[in-house]
KEKE-3310 file (N, C-alpha, C; in steps of 0.2 Angstrom, whole numbers, plus 5000, padded with zeros to 4 digits):
npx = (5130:5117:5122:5123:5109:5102:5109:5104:5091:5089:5093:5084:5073:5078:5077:5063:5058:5064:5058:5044:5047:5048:5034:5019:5001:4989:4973:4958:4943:4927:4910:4907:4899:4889:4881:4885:4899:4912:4905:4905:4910:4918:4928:4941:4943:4946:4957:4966:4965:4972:4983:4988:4988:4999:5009:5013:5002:4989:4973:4962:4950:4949:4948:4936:4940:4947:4963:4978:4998:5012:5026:5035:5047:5059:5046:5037:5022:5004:4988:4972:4955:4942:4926:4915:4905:4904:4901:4906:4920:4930:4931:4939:4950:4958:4957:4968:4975:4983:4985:4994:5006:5006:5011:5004:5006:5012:4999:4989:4974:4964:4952:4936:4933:4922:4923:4933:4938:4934:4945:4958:4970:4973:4985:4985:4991:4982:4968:4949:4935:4927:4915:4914:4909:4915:4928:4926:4920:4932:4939:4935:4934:4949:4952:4958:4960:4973:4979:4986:4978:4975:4965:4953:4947:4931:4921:4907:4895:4878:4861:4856:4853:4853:4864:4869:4863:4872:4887:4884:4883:4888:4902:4904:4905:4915:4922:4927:4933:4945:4949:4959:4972:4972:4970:4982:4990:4988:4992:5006:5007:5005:5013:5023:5021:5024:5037:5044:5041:5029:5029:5037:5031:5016:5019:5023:5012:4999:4982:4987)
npy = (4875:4876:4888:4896:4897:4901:4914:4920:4921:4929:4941:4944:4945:4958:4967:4964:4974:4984:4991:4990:4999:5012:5013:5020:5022:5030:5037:5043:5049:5047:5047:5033:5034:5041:5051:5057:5061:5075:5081:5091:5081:5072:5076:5072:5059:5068:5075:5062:5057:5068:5067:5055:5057:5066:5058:5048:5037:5023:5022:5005:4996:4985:4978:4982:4994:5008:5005:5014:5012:5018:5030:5044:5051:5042:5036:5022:5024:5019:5022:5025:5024:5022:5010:5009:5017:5030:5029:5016:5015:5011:4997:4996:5002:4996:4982:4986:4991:4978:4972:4975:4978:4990:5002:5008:5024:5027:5029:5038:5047:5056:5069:5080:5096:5103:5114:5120:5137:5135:5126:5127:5120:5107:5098:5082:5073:5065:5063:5067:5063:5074:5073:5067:5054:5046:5045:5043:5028:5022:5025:5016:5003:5002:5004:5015:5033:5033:5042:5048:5062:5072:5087:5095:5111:5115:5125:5132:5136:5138:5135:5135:5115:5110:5105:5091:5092:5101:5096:5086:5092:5102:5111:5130:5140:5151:5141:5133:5139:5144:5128:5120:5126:5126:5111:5106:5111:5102:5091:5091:5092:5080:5073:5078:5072:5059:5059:5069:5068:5071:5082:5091:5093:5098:5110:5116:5115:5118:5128:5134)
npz = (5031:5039:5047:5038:5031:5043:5043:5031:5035:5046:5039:5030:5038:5044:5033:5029:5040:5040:5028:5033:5041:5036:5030:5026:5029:5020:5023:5017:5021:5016:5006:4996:4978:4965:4972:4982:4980:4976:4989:5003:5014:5008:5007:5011:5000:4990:4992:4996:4982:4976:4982:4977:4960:4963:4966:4958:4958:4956:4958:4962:4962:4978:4990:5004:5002:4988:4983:4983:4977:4981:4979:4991:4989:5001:5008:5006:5001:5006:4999:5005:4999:5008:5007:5014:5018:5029:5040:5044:5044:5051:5050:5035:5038:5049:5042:5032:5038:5043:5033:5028:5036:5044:5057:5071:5071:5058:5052:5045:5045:5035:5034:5034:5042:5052:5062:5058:5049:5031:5020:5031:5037:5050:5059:5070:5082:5088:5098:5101:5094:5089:5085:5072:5062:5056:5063:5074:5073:5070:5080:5088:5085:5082:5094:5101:5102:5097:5084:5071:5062:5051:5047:5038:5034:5032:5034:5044:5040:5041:5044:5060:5064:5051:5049:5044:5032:5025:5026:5017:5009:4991:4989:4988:4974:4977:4986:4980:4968:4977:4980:4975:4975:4993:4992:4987:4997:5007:5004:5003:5016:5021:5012:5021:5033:5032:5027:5038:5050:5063:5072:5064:5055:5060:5067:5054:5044:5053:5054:5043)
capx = (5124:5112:5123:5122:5103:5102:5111:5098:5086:5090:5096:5078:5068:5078:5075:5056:5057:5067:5052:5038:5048:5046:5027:5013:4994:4986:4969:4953:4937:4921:4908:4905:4893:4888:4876:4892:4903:4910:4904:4910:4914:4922:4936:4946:4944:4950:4964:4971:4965:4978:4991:4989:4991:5005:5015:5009:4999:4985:4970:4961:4945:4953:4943:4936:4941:4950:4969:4983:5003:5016:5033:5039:5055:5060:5042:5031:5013:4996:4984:4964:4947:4935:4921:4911:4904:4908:4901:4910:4928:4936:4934:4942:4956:4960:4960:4974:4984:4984:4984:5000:5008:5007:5008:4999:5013:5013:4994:4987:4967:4959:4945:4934:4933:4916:4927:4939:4934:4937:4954:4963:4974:4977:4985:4984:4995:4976:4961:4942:4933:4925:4907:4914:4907:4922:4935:4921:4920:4938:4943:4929:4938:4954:4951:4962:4960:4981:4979:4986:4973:4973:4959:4953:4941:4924:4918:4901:4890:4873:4858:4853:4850:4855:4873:4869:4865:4878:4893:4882:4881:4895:4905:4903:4908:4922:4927:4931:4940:4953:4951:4967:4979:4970:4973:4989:4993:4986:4996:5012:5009:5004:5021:5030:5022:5030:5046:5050:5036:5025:5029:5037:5022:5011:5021:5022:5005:4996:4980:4990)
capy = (4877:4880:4893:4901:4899:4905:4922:4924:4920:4935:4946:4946:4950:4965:4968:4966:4977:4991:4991:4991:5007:5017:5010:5023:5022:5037:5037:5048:5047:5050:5040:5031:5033:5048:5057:5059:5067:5081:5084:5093:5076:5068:5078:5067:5057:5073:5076:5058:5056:5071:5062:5048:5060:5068:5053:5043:5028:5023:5018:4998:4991:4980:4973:4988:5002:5009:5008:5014:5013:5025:5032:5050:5048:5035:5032:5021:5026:5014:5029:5020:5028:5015:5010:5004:5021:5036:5027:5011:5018:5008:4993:4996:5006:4989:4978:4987:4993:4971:4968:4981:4979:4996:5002:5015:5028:5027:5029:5046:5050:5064:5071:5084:5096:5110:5119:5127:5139:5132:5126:5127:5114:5104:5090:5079:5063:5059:5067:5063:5062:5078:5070:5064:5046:5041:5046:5039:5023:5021:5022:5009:4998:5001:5003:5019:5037:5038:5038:5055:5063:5080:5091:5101:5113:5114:5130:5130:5143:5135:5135:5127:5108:5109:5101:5085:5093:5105:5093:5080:5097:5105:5116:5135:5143:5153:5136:5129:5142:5141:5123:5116:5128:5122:5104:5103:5112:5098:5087:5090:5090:5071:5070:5080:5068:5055:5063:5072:5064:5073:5088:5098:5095:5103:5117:5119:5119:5120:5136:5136)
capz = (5028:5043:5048:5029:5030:5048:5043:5027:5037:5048:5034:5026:5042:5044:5026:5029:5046:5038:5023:5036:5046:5030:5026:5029:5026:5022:5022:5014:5022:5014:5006:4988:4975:4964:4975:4987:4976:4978:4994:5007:5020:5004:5005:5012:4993:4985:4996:4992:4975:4971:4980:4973:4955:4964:4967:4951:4961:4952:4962:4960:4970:4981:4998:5010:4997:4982:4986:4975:4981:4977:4985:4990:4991:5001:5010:5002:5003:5004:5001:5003:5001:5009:5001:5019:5021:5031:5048:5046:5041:5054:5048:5028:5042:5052:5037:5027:5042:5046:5029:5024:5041:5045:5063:5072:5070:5054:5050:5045:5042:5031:5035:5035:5052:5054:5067:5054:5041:5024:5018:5035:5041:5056:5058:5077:5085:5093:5099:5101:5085:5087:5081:5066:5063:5053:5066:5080:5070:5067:5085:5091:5080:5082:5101:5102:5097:5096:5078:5067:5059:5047:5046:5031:5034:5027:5037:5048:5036:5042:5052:5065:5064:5045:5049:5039:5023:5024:5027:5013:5001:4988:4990:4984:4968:4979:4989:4973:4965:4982:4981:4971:4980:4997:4992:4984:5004:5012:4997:5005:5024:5018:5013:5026:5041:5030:5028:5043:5056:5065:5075:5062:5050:5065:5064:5047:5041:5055:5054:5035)
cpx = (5119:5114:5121:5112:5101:5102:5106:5093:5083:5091:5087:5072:5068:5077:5068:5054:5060:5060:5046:5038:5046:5037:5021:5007:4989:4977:4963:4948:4931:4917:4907:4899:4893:4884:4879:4895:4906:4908:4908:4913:4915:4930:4942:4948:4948:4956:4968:4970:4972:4983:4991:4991:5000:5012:5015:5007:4991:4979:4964:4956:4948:4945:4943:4934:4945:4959:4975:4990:5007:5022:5032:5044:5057:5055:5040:5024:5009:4992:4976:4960:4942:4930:4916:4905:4905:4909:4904:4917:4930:4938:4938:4952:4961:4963:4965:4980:4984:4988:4993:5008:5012:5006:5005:5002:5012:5006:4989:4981:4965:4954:4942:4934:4927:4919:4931:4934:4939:4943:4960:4964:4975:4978:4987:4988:4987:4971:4955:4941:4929:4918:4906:4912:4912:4927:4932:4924:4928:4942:4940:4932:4944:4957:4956:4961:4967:4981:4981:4979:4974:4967:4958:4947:4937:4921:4911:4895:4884:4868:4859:4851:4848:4861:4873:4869:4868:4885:4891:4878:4886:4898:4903:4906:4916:4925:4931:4934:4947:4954:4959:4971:4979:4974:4978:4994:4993:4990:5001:5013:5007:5010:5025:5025:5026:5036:5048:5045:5029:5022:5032:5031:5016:5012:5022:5018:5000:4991:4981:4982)
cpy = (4879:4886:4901:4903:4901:4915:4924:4927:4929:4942:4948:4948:4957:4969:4970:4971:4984:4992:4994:5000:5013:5018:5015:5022:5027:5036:5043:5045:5051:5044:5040:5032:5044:5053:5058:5063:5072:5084:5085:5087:5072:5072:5076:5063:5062:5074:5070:5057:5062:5070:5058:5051:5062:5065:5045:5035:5030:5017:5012:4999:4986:4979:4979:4995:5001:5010:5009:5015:5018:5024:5041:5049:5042:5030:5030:5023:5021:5021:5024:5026:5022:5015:5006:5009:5025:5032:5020:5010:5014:5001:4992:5000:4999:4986:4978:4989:4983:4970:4970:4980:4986:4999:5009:5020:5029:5028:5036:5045:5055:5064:5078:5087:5101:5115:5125:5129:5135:5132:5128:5119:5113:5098:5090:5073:5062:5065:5063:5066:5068:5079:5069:5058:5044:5041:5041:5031:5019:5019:5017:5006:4995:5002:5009:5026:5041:5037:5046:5055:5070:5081:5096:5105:5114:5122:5127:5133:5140:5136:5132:5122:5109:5106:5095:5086:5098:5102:5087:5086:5096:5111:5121:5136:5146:5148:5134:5131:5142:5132:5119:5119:5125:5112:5100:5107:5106:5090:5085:5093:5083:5068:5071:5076:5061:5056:5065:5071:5072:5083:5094:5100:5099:5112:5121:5124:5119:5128:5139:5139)
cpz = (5032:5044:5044:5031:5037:5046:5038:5031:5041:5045:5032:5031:5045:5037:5028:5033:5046:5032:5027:5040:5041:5026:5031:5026:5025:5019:5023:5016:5019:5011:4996:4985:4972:4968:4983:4985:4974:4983:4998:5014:5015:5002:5007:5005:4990:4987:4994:4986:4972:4975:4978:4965:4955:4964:4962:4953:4959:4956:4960:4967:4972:4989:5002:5006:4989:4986:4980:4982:4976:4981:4984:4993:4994:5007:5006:5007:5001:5006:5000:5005:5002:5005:5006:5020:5025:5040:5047:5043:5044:5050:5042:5034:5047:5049:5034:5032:5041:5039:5025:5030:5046:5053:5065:5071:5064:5047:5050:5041:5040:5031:5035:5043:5050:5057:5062:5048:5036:5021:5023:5037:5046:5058:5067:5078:5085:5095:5100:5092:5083:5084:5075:5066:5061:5057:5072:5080:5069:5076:5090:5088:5083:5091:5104:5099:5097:5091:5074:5064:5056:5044:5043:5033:5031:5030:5043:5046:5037:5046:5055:5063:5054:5045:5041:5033:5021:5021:5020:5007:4998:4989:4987:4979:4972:4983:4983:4968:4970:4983:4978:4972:4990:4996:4992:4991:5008:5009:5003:5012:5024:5019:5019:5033:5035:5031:5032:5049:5057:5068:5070:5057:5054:5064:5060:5043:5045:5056:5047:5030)
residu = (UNK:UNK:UNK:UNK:UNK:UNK:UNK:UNK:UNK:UNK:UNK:UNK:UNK:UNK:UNK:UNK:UNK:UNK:UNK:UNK:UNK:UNK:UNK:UNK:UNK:UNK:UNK:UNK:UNK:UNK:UNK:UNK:UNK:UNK:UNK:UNK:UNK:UNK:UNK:UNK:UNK:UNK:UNK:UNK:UNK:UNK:UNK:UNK:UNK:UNK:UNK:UNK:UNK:UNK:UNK:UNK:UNK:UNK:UNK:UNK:UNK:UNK:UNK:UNK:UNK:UNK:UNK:UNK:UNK:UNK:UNK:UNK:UNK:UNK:UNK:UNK:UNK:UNK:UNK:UNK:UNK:UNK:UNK:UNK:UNK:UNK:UNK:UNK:UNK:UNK:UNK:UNK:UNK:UNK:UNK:UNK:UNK:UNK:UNK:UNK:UNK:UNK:UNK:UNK:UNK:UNK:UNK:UNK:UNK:UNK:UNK:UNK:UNK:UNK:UNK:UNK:UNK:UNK:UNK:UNK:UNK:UNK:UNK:UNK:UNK:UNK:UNK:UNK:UNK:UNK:UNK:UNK:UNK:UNK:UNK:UNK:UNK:UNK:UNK:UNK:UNK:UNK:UNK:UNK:UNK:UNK:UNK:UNK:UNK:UNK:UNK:UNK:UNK:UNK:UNK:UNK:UNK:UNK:UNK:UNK:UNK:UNK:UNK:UNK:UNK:UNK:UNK:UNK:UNK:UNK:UNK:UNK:UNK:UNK:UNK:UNK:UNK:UNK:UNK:UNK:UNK:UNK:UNK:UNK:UNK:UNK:UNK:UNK:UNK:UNK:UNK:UNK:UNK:UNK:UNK:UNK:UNK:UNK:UNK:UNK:UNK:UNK:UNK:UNK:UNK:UNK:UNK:UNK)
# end
């Protein structure tokens, strides 16, 4: 009998440890509230909001954020939109990885980037934060900036020392006619670090 319950014993940690290798966190940074909405550093929420459509998981307040689960094929997805604000993203980032047991590998941030013109992609293993608060924030936290990250662009059309109400505007009339082919790009380089890691996803849609 010990021996019996021995073997389960071991049978169902590889169980949980095979579960966990396929478990990703994809998370959208931006912030809550209607007078957010829409704007161009919540496009991290839009980006997962239509995977979360795309892969029919259906997003709940829960602790930190809004998170909904789902699969593409055979990973599951925890996709979360924090609800801490922009500058303290890490913490809602800590929580769910701890809480999911999801390791850093397997941890992918969307964000907006200034650097790119609008609707180009670049996805990253690690980097500095680029003077994003939410990536800053995130690696303060989590004490590392080896953390994937893809980057949607917003553009830089701005004056001088207008940054903040650029990045905390809406988008144009011609962002958001190319927005929903843009997105549903950004969609499925989501999936494809899931599905097939990292480096081919760079090459993919990298510039895309």
């Amino acid at each position: 009998m010990n021996i019996f319950r021995r073997f389960f014993q071991l049978f169902s940690r590889h169980e949980e440890t095979e579960a966990n290798e396929m478990k990703f966190l994809i998370v959208g940074l931006g912030n809550i509230g209607p007078d957010y909405e829409g704007t161009r550093h919540n496009i991290g929420f839009r980006v997962v909001d239509a995977l979360g459509e795309n892969i029919g998981a259906t997003f709940a307040d829960r602790r930190y954020g809004f998170v909904a689960k789902g699969r593409a094929k055979n990973a599951e997805l925890v996709l979360l939109k924090p609800s801490t604000y922009m500058n303290l993203s890490g913490n809602a980032v800590r929580y769910w990885m701890q809480q999911e047991k999801v390791p850093m590998e397997r941890i992918l941030i969307v964000c907006d980037d200034l650097s790119l013109p609008f609707g180009k992609l670049r996805m990253r293993p690690n980097g500095s934060d680029g003077g994003h608060n939410g990536l800053k924030h995130i690696a303060q936290v989590l004490g590392t900036q080896q953390y994937a990250r893809l980057k949607f662009g917003i553009g830089n059309d701005f004056p001088k020392g207008t940054q903040a109400d650029f990045v905390l505007g809406q988008f144009t009339d011609e962002d958001l006619a190319a927005m929903p082919e843009r997105v549903s790009l950004a969609v499925e380089a989501v999936k494809s670090f899931c599905l097939a890691g990292i480096a081919p996803t760079m090459t993919q849609f990298n510039n895309k």
